[in-house]
Structure formats: structure tokens, C-alpha cells
N, C-alpha and C positions, 0 to 999 in steps of 0.2 A: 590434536592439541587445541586449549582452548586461547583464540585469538581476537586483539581489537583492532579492526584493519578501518583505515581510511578509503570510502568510496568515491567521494564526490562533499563539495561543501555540505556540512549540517547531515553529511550522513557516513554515521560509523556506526562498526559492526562488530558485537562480537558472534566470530562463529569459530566453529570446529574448521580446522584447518592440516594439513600432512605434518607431522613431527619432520622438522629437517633431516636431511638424508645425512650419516654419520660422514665425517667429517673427512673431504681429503688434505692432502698433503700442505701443511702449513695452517691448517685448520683448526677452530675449537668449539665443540658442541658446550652450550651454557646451560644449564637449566636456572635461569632467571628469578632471581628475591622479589625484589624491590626496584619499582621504577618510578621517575618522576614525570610528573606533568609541564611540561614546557613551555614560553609564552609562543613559540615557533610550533610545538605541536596545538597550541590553540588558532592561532592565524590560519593552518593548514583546513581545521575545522572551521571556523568562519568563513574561508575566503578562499583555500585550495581547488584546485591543487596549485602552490607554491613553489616549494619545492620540488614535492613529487611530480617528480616525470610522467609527462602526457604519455611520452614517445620512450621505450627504453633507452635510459642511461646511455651515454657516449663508452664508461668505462664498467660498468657493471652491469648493464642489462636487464637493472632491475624499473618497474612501470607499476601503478597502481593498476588492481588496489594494493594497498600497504600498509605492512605492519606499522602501526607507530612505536614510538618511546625511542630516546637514544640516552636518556639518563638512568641508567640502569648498573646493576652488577648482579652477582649470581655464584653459582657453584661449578667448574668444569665438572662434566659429562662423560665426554670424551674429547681424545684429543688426535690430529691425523699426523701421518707419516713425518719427522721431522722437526715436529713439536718439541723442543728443549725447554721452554721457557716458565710454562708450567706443566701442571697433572694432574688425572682424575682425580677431584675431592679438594682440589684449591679452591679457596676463595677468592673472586676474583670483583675489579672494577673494569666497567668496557670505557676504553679510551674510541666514541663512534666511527672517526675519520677514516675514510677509507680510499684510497689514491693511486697510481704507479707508483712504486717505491726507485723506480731508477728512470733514467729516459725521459725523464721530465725536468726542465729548467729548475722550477723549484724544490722538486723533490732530492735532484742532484746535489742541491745547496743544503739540504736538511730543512729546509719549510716548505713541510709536507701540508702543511694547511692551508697553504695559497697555490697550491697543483688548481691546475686548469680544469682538470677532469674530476676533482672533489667529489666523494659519495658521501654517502653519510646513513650510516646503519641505523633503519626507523625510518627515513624520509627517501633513499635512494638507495635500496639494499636489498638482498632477499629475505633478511632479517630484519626483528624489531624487541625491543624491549617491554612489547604491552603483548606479550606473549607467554605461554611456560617455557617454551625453547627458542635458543638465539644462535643460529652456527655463525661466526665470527672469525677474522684471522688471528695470526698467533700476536701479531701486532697490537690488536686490538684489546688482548689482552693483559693485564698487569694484578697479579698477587698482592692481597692486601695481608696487613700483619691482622696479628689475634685481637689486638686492643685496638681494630676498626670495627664497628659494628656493620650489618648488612645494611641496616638504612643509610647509615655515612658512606658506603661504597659506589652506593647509586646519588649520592651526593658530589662524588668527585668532578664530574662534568660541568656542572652548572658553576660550580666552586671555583673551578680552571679558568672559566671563562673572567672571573673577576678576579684574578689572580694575576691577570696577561692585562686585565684592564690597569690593575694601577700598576704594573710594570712597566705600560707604555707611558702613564703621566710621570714615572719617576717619582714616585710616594716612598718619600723616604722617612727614617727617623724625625721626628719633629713635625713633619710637613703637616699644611692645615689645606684640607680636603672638603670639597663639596660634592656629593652625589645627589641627581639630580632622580628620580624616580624610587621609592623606596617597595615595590614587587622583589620576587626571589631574587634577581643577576643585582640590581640597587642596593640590597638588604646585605647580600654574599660580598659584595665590594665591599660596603661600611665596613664590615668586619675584615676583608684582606688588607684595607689599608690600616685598620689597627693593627692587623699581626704585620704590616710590614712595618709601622713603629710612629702610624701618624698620631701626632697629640690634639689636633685639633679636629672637629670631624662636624660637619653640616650635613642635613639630609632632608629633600623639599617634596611632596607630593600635595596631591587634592584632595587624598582623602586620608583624614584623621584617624581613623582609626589604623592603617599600617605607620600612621608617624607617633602613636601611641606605640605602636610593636615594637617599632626601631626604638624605643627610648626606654619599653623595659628591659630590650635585649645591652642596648648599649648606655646607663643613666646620662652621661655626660652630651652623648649629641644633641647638636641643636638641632631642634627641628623648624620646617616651615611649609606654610602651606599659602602657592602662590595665587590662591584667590583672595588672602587675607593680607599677605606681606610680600613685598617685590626680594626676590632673592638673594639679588646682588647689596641691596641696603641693608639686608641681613646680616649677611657675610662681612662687608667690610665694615659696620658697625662693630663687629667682634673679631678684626682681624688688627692685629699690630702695624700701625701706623695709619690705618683705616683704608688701606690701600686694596684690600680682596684677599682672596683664599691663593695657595701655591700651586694647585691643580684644581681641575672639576671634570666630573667623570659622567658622562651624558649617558643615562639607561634608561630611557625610554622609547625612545625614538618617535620624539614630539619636537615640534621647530620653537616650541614658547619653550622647551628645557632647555635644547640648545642655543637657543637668546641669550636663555639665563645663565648660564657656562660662561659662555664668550663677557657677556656683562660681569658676573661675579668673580670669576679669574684676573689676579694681580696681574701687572705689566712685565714681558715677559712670562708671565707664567703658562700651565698646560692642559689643554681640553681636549680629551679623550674622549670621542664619540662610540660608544658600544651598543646601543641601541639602535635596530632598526628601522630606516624611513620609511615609509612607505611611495616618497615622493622628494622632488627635488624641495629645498627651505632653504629661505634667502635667510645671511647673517649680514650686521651691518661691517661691510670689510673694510670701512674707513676706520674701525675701531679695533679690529683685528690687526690692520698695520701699524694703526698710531701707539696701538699697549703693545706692541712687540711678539705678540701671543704665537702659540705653538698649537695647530689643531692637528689630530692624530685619530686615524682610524683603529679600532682594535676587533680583526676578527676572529671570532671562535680561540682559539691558542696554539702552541707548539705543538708536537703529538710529546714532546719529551718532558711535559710539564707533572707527568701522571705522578711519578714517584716523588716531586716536591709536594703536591698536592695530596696526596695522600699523608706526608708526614706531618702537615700542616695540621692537618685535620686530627688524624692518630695522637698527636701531641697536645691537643686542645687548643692550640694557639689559634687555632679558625674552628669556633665550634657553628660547623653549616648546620648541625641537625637543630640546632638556635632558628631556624625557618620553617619547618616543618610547620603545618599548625592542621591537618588533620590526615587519616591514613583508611582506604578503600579497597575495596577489592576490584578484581576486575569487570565483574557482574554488576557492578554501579557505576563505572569510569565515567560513564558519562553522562547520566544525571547527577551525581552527586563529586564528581572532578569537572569533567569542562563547563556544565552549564555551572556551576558555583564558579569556578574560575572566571568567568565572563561577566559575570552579575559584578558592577560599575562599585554597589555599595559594599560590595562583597568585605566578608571577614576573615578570608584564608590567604592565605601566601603561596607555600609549597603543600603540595598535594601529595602523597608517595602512595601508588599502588602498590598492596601485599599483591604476590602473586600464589602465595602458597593458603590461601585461606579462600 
């Protein structure tokens, strides 16, 4: 089968590769739609291996090179001995995480996402989603209804993760929200804290043209862009009593975004870090004690988020396919998805490889 496997930084490959072995016990062979491009599968690409395992996996044994993609969904194939959950001809979303399901501190507790021994199908797995085929557990599986489409299915992932972000800020009805990077996970937030019922919405990047996106996608957000305007003057310029926003949701994983969080956020209120560092960033903590403030990691999400995230979506109330902004084959992934991806002035957001074209 035809496959884009990561070798080494700045070199990916598509080649012909073994169709996975049919599937054992607990197992489900996928034949893969649509996948997404990642800002995790671009860092892999720039600067990998990251993720991927030098050395195989502690729990999976999987080592580059490696398939990528973990934003994916697909069609089951087959399915192996004990499979209830679905069957041949499902349509399905891959929920990636892949863990001990028992004998693990966390897993025992139900937060399977913070297991010690973490895989993750694409990046640490014998599978990937920038393939035709994906053997996958039964876990990882989850049925989408008829009125999801396949591009929305390989959308659920990225969607979960901003889904779990303003769950940890407590974005409730009314709440006035600042998201601080507007790429896919920034763009996918805006819109989860609207469907979770936020009236107020800020959204800050440097380049103009995705704060044009966010604002056809959403009329009402303010936008800003902090080489023109400081964040936080923004925000509580338009916040009620002038005091800041009730959450701010860090997607970049930039130390001047997280400044601007900690700056823009009312007293007592909550800054949700979802973007990754690259490196430790000083915040000023004299202002973190003095405003009362709440800073909160949010990694990746629950594994059980799948089926709210998919109604979400199915329903309209989080329209993700609102990010898409253009669709490739796999025969181009990577001049025409990561190197556009990377390009600073770039005009894309989300990128969805067809796989069947």
C-alpha cells in the first residue's frame, strides 16, 4: 500500500509499504478517507524525531520510520476476534491514544491520556493515518452517524483537543474568552467556546490574514494582531468593568502568547495553556498571585470525549469543517501540505489529505 512515512527531519517519504497483517484479537483493520495535517506532524517534519521513537516504544514497540497522521477516519475493513463495537463497512473516527487499559495508575482511574507509557497511532504505533490502511484497536475506534461527513470524521481529533481546552478554562454560557493563536487547535477553540455558550470571543495572531478567517468564520470576534495592539488593552478595553476576559486559552505555544493570557485574563480568572513549548518561559508570577489567577495545563483529552465530539460536530453546533481551507492527495503531502504549512505568510489553516484520490 501506498504510504507517507517519516524518516529523519525534512525527509518524508512516500513509498509502497506491507498492507497490515489482518487484524488480531481486539483489532480493526481501517481503510483510511481523510486525514489531517498536524501542527505535531509538522514539528516532527522540521525538527524530529519528537515524538517518534529513536529506540522502540516502552509499550508498543513501534520505532521509525513512521507512518504519520493521527487525524484521521475511515471505513472498517476488517475486524478481529472479539470486536463488538463495530463492523465491516462502519464508518468510523480514530480516537489515536493508545495505552495499558488496566495496571496503570492512570488508566485505572479512567485518564487514559496521561498513562505513563502513552502511544499514539501516527507518531508511536505500527500505524498511521497518511496511509490507505490503519490496523487500530477496537478502542480506538468509534462509529460516526450518517449526517457526519468523512472530512468531519478525521476532524474529530483536533476538535477534542479544543474541546478539553475550554473545558479546563470553565467556558461557560456567557463567558468572555481570549484565544491566543488563531492556526487549526486556536480556530477549533473559537468556535468550542461558542458552542459551549461563550458571548464574548477575542482572538490575537501576527498574521492577518488567518485573523481575516476567524472573522468570516465568526462576524462578531474581535480580532488582534500583537504587533499592532497589546492584547491585554484590547480585551479589557471591551470587557465589562474594564477589568479582562474570564478565561484565555494559550494555542500556540509562544511565551509573548502566554504573557498575553496571564496579562489579558480578569482577576481570579483562567489561563489554559494547550500549546506546546518548546522550552521553559518565564511569566511575571508577581501578577499571577496578585490577580488571583488560575494556570492550567490541557493535554491532548479524555479517550471518552469521542462521542460528545462527534455530536458536536454532527449537530452543527461546532462546524470544524469551517477550518479546512484546502484538500490534497497523498502524492503531494508534502510539497503542497507541509511545505505550505510552514510558509510563515501562509494562507491555509487545515490541510485534509483524500486518500482515495
Amino acid at each position: 500500500m501506498k504510504a507517507l512515512r517519516f524518516h529523519a527531519a525534512k525527509d518524508l517519504r512516500i513509498e509502497d509499504i506491507a498492507k497490515p497483517s489482518a487484524p488480531a484479537r481486539g483489532q480493526v483493520l481501517v481503510r483510511n478517507r481523510f486525514v489531517g495535517i498536524c501542527g505535531t506532524d509538522l514539528h516532527e517534519y522540521s525538527y524530529g524525531p519528537i515524538f517518534i521513537p529513536k529506540e522502540p516504544h516502552p509499550f508498543t514497540g513501534a520505532h521509525g520510520p513512521q507512518v504519520l497522521g493521527h487525524e484521521f477516519g475511515g471505513v472498517v475493513e476488517a475486524v478481529g476476534e472479539g470486536v463488538t463495537s463495530v463492523a465491516v463497512g462502519d464508518r468510523v473516527s480514530i480516537q489515536p491514544l493508545i495505552m495499558p487499559r488496566s495496571g496503570d495508575y492512570f488508566a485505572d482511574r479512567g485518564l487514559f491520556h496521561l498513562s505513563t507509557e502513552l502511544a499514539l497511532v501516527g507518531l508511536s504505533w505500527q500505524s498511521g493515518g497518511m496511509a490507505e490502511y490503519a490496523l487500530v484497536n477496537d478502542y480506538n475506534v468509534q462509529k460516526v452517524p450518517d449526517d457526519m461527513t468523512d472530512e468531519e470524521a478525521a476532524l474529530v481529533e483536533p476538535t477534542a483537543v479544543a474541546v478539553y481546552a475550554c473545558d479546563r478554562g470553565g467556558v461557560t454560557a456567557g463567558s468572555s474568552v481570549l484565544v491566543t493563536g488563531a492556526g487549526p487547535i486556536g480556530m477549533l477553540t473559537l468556535l468550542a467556546a461558542r458552542a459551549a455558550g461563550a458571548a464574548q470571543l477575542f482572538i490575537s495572531d501576527v498574521n492577518d490574514a488567518r485573523l481575516d478567517f476567524a472573522k468570516s468564520i465568526l462576524p462578531d470576534v474581535i480580532t488582534i494582531n500583537p504587533k499592532r495592539d497589546n492584547p491585554g488593552d484590547v480585551v479589557r478595553s471591551w470587557s465589562e468593568g474594564k477589568v479582562g476576559c474570564d478565561v484565555a486559552i494559550e494555542c500556540v505555544g509562544n511565551e509573548h502568547a502566554l504573557k498575553a493570557c496571564a496579562d489579558a485574563v480578569r482577576k481570579q480568572g483562567v489561563v489554559v495553556q494547550t500549546g506546546l513549548h518548546p522550552h521553559e518561559n518565564p511569566l511575571d508570577w508577581f501578577q499571577v498571585t496578585f490577580k488571583d489567577i488560575d494556570i492550567r495545563g490541557s493535554w491532548a483529552y479524555p479517550t471518552h470525549y469521542w462521542p460528545r465530539v462527534i455530536r458536536l460536530i454532527a449537530s452543527g453546533l461546532l462546524p470544524a469543517k469551517q477550518v479546512v481551507t484546502k484538500r490534497i492527495t497523498l502524492d503531494t503531502a508534502v510539497l503542497e501540505g507541509f511545505d505550505t504549512l510552514l510558509d510563515p505568510a501562509g494562507q491555509h489553516l487545515k490541510i485534509l489529505i483524500d486518500l482515495q484520490k
